[in-house]
Residue frames as a rotation matrix with the C-alpha (Angstrom) as fourth column:
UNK 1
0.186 0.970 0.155 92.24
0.975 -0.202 0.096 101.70
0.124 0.134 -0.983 70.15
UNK 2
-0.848 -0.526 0.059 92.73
0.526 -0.850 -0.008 105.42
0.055 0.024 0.998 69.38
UNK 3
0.344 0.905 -0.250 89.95
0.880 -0.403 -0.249 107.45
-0.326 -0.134 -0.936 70.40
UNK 4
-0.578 -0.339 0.742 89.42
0.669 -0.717 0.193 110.44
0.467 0.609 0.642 68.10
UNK 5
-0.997 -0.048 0.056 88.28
0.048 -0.999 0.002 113.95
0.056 0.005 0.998 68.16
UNK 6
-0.211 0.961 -0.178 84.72
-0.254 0.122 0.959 112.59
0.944 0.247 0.218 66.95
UNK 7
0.031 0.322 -0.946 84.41
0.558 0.780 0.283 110.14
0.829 -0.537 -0.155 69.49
UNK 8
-0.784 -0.388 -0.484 85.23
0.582 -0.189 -0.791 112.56
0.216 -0.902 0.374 72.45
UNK 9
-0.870 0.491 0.047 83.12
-0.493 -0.864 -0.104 115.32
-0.011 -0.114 0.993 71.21
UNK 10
-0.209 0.922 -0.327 80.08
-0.467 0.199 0.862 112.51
0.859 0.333 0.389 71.07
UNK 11
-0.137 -0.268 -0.954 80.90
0.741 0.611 -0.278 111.03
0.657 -0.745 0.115 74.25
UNK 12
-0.993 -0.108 0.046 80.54
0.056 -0.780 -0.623 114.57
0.103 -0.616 0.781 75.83
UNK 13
-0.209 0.948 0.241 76.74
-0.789 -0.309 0.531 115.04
0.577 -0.079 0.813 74.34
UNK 14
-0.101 0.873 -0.477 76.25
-0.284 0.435 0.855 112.58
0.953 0.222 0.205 75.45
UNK 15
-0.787 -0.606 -0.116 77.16
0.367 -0.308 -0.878 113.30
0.496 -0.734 0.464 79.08
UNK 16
-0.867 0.447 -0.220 75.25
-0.417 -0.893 -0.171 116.46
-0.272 -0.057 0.960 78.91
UNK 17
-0.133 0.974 -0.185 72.03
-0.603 0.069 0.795 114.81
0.786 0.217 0.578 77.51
UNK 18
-0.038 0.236 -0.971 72.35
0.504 0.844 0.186 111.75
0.863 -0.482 -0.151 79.97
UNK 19
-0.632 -0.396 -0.666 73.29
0.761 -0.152 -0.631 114.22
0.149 -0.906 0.397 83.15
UNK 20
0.766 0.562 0.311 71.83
0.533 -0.827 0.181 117.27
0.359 0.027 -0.933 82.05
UNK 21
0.068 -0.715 0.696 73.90
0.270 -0.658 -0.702 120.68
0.960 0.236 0.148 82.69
UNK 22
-0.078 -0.688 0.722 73.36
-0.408 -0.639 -0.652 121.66
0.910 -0.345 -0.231 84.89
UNK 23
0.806 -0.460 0.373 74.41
-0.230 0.338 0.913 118.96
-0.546 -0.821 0.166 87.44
UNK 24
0.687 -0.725 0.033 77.67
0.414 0.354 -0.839 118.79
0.597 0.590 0.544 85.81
UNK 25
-0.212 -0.945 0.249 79.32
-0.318 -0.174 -0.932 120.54
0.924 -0.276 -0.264 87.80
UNK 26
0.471 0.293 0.832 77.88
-0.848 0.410 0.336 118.64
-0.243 -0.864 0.442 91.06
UNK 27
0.946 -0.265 0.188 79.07
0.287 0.953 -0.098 115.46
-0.153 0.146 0.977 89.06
UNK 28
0.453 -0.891 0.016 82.52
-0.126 -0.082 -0.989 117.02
0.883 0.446 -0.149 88.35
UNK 29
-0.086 -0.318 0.944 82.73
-0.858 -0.459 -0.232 118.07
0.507 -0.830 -0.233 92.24
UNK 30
0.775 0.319 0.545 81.88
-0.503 0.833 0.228 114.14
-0.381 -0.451 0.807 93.46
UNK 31
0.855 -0.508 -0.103 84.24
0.401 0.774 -0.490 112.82
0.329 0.377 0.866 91.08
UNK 32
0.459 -0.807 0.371 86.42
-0.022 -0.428 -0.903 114.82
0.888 0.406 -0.215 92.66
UNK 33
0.280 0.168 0.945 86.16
-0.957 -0.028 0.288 114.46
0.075 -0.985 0.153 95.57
UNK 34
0.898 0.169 0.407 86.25
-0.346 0.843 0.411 110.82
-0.273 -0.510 0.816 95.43
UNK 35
0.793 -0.610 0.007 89.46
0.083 0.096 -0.992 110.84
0.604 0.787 0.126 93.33
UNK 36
-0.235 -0.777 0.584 90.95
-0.585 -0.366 -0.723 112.56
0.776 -0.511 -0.369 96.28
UNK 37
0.438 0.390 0.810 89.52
-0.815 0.552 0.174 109.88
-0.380 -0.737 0.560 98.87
UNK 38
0.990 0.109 0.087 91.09
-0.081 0.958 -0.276 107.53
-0.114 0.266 0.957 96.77
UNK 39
0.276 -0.859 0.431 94.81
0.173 -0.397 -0.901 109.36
0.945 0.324 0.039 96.47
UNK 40
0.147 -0.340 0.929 94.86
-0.958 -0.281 0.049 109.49
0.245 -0.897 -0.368 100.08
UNK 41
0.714 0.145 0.685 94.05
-0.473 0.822 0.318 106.15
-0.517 -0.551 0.655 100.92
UNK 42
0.496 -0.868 -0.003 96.70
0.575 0.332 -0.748 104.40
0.650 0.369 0.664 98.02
UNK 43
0.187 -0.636 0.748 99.10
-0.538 -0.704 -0.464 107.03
0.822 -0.316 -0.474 100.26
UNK 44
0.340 -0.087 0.936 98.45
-0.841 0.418 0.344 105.41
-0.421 -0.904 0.068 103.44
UNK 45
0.982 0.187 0.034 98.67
-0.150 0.873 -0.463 102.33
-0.116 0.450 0.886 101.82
UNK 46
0.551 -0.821 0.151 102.03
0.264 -0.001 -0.965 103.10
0.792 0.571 0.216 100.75
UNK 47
0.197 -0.296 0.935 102.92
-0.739 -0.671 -0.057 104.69
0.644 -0.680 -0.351 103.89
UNK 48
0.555 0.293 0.778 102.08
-0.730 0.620 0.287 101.46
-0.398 -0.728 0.558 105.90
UNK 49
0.971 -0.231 0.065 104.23
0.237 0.962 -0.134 99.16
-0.031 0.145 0.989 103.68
UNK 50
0.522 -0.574 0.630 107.13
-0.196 -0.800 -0.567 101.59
0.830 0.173 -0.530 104.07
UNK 51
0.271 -0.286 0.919 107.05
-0.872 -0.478 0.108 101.18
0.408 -0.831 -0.379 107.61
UNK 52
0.927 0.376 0.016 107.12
-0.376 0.923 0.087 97.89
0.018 -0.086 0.996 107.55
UNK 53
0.572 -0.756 0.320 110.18
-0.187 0.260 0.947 95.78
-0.799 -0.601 0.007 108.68
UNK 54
0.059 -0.512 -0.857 113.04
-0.992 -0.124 0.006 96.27
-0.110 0.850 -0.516 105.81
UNK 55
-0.701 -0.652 0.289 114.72
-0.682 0.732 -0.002 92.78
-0.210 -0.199 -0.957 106.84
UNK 56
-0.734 0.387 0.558 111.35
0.290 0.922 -0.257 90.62
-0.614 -0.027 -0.789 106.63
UNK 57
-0.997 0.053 -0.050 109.83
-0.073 -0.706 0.705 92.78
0.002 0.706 0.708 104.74
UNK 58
0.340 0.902 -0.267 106.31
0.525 0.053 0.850 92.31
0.781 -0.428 -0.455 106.67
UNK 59
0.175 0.002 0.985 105.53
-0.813 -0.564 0.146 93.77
0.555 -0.826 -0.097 110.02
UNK 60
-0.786 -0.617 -0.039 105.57
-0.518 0.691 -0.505 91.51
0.338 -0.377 -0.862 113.03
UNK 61
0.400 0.824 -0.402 103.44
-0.556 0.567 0.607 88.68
0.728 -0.019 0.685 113.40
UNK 62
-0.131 -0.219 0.967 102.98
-0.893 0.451 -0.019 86.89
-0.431 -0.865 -0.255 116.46
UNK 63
-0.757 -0.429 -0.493 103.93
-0.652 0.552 0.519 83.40
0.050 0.715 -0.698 115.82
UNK 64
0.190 0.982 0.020 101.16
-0.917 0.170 0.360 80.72
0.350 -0.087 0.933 115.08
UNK 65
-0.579 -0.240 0.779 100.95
-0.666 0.691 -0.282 77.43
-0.471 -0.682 -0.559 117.27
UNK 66
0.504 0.864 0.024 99.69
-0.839 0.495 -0.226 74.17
-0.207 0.094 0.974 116.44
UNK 67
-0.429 -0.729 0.533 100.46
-0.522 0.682 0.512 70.94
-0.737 -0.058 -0.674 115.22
UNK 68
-0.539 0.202 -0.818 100.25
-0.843 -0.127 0.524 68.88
0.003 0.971 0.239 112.35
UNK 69
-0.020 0.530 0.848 97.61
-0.458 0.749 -0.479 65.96
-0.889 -0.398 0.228 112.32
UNK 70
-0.877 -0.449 0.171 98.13
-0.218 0.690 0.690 63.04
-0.428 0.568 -0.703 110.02
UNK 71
-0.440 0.844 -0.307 94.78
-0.897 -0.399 0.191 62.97
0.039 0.359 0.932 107.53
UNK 72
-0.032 0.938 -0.346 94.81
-0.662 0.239 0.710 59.42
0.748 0.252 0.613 107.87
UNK 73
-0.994 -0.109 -0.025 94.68
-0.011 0.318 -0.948 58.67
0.111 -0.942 -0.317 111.15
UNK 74
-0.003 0.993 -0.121 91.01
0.411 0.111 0.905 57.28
0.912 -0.047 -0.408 112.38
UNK 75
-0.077 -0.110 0.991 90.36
-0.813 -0.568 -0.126 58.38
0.577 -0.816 -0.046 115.99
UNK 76
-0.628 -0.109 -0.771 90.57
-0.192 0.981 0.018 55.70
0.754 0.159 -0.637 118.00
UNK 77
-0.566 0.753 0.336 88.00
-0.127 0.322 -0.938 53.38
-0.815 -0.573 -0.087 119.54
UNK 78
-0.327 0.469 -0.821 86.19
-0.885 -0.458 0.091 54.44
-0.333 0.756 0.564 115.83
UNK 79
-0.572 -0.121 -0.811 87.16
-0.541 0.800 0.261 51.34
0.617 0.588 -0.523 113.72
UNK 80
-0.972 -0.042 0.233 86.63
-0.221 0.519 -0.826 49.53
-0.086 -0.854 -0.514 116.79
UNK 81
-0.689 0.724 0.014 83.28
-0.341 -0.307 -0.889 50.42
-0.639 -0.618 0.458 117.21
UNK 82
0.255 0.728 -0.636 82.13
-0.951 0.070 -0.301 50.53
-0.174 0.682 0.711 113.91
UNK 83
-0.388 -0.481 -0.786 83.32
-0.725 0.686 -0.062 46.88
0.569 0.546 -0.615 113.52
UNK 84
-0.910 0.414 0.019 81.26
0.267 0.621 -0.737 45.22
-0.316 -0.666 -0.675 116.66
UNK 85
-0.203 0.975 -0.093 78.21
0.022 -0.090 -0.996 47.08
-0.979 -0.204 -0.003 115.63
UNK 86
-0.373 0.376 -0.848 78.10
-0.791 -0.606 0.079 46.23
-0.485 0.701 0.524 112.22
């Protein structure tokens, strides 16, 4: 998709009619702003996976505990139960 000369210069009016002039440059200065709120923060980003441990290539996580539980296992007494009272 090649966007021509036409197409830009209609894509402006229509900016300008939809914005109006003069906030254009209030809408340039927001989009600029946020552009740079958004170049900082991909930075950190990048900064923070940098620092991260070469060798595991994560930071450190403390290790989770538990244990695995066998899905079918009933609890017991269950069966039991549900077999006298039924």
């Amino acid at each position: 998709m090649n966007i021509t000369g036409w197409q830009i210069a209609i894509i402006a009016l229509l900016i300008i009619l939809l914005f109006g002039a003069p906030k254009l440059p209030q809408l340039a200065k927001s989009v600029g702003q946020s552009m740079r709120i958004f170049k900082s923060e991909v930075r950190t980003m990048q900064d923070e996976s940098d620092s991260k441990d070469p060798e595991t290539g994560d930071a450190e996580r403390p290790a989770v505990e538990g244990r695995v539980v066998d899905p079918t296992d009933t609890p017991r007494g269950s069966s039991q139960h549900r077999r006298d009272h039924a």
